[in-house]
Every structure is written in structure tokens, then in C-alpha cells.
C-alpha positions, 0 to 999 in steps of 0.5 A, spaced: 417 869 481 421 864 476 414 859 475 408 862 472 402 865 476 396 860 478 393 866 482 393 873 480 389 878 484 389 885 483 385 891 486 380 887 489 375 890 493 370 887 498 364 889 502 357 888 505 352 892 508 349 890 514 343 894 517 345 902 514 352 900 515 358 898 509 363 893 512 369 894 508 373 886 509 378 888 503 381 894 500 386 894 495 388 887 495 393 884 490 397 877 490 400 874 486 402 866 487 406 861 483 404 854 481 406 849 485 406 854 492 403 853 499 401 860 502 399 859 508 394 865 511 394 868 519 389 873 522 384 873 527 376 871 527 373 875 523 378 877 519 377 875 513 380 869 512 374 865 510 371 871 506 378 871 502 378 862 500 371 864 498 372 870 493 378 865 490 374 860 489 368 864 486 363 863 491 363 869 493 363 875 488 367 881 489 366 888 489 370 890 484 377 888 481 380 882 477 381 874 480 386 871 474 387 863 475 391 860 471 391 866 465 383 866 466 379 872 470 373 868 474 370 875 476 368 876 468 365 870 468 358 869 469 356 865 475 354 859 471 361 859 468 365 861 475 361 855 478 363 850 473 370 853 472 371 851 480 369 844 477 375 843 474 379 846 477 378 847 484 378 843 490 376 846 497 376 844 503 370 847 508 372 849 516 365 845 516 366 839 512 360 840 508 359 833 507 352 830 504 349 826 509 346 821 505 351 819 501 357 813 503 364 816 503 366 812 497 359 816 494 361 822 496 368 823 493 365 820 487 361 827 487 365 831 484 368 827 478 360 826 476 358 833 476 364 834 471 364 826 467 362 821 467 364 816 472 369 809 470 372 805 474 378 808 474 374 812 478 372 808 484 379 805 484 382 812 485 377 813 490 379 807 494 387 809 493 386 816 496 383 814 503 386 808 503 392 814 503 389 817 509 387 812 512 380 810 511 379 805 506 374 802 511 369 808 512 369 807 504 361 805 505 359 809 511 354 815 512 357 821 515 353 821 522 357 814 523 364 818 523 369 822 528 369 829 527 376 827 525 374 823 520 370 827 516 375 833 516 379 827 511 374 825 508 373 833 506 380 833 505 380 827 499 374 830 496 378 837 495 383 832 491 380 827 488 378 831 482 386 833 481 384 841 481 389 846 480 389 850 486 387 847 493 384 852 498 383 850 505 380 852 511 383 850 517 384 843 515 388 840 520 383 843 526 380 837 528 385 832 526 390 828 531 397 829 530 399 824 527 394 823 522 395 831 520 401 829 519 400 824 514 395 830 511 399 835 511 405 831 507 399 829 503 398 835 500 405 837 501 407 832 495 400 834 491 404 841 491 411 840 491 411 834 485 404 834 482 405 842 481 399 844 485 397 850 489 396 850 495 393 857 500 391 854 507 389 859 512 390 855 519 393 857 526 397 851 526 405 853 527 407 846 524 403 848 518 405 854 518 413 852 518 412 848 511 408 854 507 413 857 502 410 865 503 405 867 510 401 872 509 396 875 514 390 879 514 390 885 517 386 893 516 383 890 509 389 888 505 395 882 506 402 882 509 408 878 507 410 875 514 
């Protein structure tokens, strides 16, 4: 790869105990992304997409092995660190939305940049430009409960953005969007990757998503495959 690594994975290994037994959910596994790509992830439920998106985010530990963005390995940091460092430099949108429900849109997107600085006004015009991007700029002062389920995945999509992270994980973002308005998402995170730099890995079932990825990988017997 010509451009330097955002993620680098190497010897990673994944597992949990249930009852008396050990599930293994990775073996091995190594990867290596550019910046500015978009990897889309297959596999079936159960596979360990979600559990990948989560170990890359420093959610979840590994067993063991080396997770390396952009030149730091979030597995030597401490858990405090790992979370602060997912701050700055992440941005994940949940399959579930994760949405406060007692906060507005505009206050729930102003979220993360509080707990990183302190908030400008600047800030809240960015807010407002970014659903006005995904057209939302009237649900700028709505709860949660009053939108669609539609809604609420944009809202968790702008979220992930809005703090401009190095590398956007996704889980199945588009799932409960129409085709029109993941489209328009879908181009959204397209400029971020292509002329922003950004690092886009999205697992998705969705072959419009999948015909715009640079690299498809799909999980199987506890490793990745290039498709």
C-alpha cells in the first residue's frame, strides 16, 4: 500500500468463556488499512463483526496481539487512556443507535466534542450544518423518542462525524435508512474518505455499500478473507 497505515493488526486473538467452555471468535488475524480507505466487512450473525468494530475501537480488549492506529498501539494503553484516545480519534456508529434520550439532537452531537474541549460556537454551527447535511436541521431540538428509527440512525451517523476522527466504524449504518437518504449518507462518508483522508471500515450486508468499498473482507473460521 502506497499511503501510510491508519490500522494495523497483528496476531490478534479473541475469545470468551461461557459456562466451562472457551468460544474462540479470532485466531491470528492480521490487517493492515491505508488512510483514506473504505473496507467493508461480510459475515454472517454471530461472526464477529461487531466484536471486530469493537476491539478496533478499544471497546473491547483483546486476548492478546497488537492494534496500531496511526502509529499508536491502543492495546499497551490503559483503559483510561484507550478511552480518551477513542475521543479524539474515533468515530462509531452503533447498529443500535445508543442515542441519550434525554438530550436534544443538536445536544447529543455536542456530546462528544464536550468531553474533549470546551464548546464554541463554532461548534454549534457545525452541529447545524452537519444535519442540515443529512437533512435534519429540523430535528435540531427534538428528543430521541420523537423520531423515526431512520432518523435516529442519521443522527448516530452525524455523531460519529462530528468530532472529524481519524477512522469511522460502522455497523451497519444504512440498515434502517430508505434508499434515498442512505444514499446521501453514503456519499457523505464517501467525500470524509476520499478528500477528508478518513478511514472508513463498515460491516454491512448492503451491495450498494459493498460496490463502493475499496477492499471487502469477510469473516470466516476466525480470521479475515479478502473477497
Amino acid at each position: 500500500m502506497d499511503q501510510p497505515s491508519a490500522l494495523l493488526i497483528q496476531q490478534l486473538n479473541k475469545s470468551y468463556q461461557e459456562s466451562d467452555q472457551q468460544h474462540v471468535i479470532f485466531s491470528g488475524l492480521q490487517m493492515q488499512v491505508s488512510r483514506g480507505e473504505f473496507i467493508v466487512l461480510l459475515g454472517r450473525s454471530g461472526s464477529g463483526k461487531s466484536t471486530f468494530l469493537n476491539l478496533v475501537s478499544g471497546i473491547d480488549p483483546p486476548d492478546s496481539g497488537k492494534i496500531i492506529i496511526n502509529g499508536i498501539d491502543i492495546t499497551a494503553l490503559s483503559e483510561h487512556d484507550r478511552t480518551l484516545f477513542r475521543r479524539h480519534h474515533i468515530g462509531f456508529v452503533f447498529q443500535s443507535y445508543n442515542l441519550i434520550p434525554t438530550l436534544t439532537v443538536a445536544e447529543n452531537l455536542l456530546l462528544p466534542l464536550e468531553l474533549i474541549k470546551r464548546l464554541t460556537r463554532k461548534d454549534r454551527d457545525d452541529v447545524a450544518e452537519l444535519l442540515d447535511k443529512l437533512k435534519l436541521f429540523e430535528r435540531l431540538d427534538s428528543y430521541p423518542d420523537r423520531l423515526s428509527g431512520g432518523e435516529q440512525q442519521r443522527v448516530a451517523i452525524a455523531r460519529a462525524l462530528i468530532h472529524d476522527p481519524d477512522v469511522i466504524l460502522a455497523d451497519e449504518p444504512t440498515g434502517n435508512l430508505d434508499l434515498d437518504t442512505a444514499e446521501q449518507v453514503l456519499e457523505l462518508l464517501d467525500i470524509l474518505v476520499k478528500k477528508a483522508g478518513k478511514t472508513l471500515i463498515m460491516a454491512t450486508h448492503s451491495q450498494e455499500v459493498i460496490g463502493k468499498a475499496d477492499r471487502v473482507f469477510s469473516i470466516r473460521n476466525k480470521s479475515l478473507h479478502l473477497e
